[in-house]
C-alpha positions in Angstrom: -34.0 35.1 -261.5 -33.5 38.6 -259.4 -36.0 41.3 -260.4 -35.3 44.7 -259.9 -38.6 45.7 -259.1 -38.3 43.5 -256.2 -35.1 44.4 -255.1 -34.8 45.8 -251.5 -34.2 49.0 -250.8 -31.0 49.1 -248.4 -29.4 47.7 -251.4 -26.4 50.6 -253.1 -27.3 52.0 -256.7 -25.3 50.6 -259.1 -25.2 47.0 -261.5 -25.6 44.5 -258.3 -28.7 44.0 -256.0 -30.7 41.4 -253.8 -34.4 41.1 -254.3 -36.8 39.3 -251.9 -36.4 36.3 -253.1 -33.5 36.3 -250.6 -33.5 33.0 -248.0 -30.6 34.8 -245.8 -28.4 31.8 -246.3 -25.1 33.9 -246.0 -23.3 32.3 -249.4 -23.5 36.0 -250.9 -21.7 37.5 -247.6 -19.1 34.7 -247.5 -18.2 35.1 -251.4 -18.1 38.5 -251.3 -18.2 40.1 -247.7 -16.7 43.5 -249.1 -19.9 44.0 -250.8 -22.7 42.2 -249.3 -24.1 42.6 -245.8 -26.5 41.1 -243.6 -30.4 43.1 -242.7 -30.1 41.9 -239.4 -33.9 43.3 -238.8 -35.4 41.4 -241.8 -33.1 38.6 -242.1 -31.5 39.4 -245.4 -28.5 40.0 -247.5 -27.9 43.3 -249.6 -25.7 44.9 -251.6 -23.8 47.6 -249.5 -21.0 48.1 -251.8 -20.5 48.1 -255.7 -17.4 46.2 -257.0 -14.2 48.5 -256.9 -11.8 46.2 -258.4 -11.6 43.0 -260.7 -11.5 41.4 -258.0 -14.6 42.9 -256.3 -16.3 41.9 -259.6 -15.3 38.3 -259.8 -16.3 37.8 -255.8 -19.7 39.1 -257.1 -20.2 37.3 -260.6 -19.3 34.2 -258.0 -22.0 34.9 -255.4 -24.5 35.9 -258.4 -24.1 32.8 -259.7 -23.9 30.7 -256.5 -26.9 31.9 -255.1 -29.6 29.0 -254.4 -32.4 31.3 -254.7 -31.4 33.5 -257.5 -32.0 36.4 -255.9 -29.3 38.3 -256.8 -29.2 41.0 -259.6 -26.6 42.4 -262.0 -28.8 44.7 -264.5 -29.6 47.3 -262.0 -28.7 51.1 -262.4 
């Protein structure tokens, strides 16, 4: 499970993140490539953009869920 206090810093304020738990396996960026990008430096994802739309949300719920590693967050602030 993501934890906030881990979560990396590139990542935009708001309810999702991605902590360090991250394996850079692209799942988040293909679910959801409006709102996650790739560190291309550290070899991870983050979140860049907050869901705008329904549909933004539902891409994200989907990566959250999907992710192998759980490194994704959706309690941030």
């Amino acid at each position: 499970m993501a934890d906030i206090e881990n979560k990396y810093s590139d990542n935009v304020a708001g309810k999702y993140y991605v902590d360090n738990q991250c394996i850079d396996c692209d799942l988040c960026r293909e679910t959801a490539p409006n709102n996650f990008s790739r560190n291309e430096d550290g070899g991870y994802s983050y979140v860049t953009k907050q869901p705008a739309s329904p549909e933004e949300e539902a891409q994200c719920k989907e990566a959250k869920e999907g992710c192998p590693v759980e490194a994704i967050g959706d309690d941030g602030a």
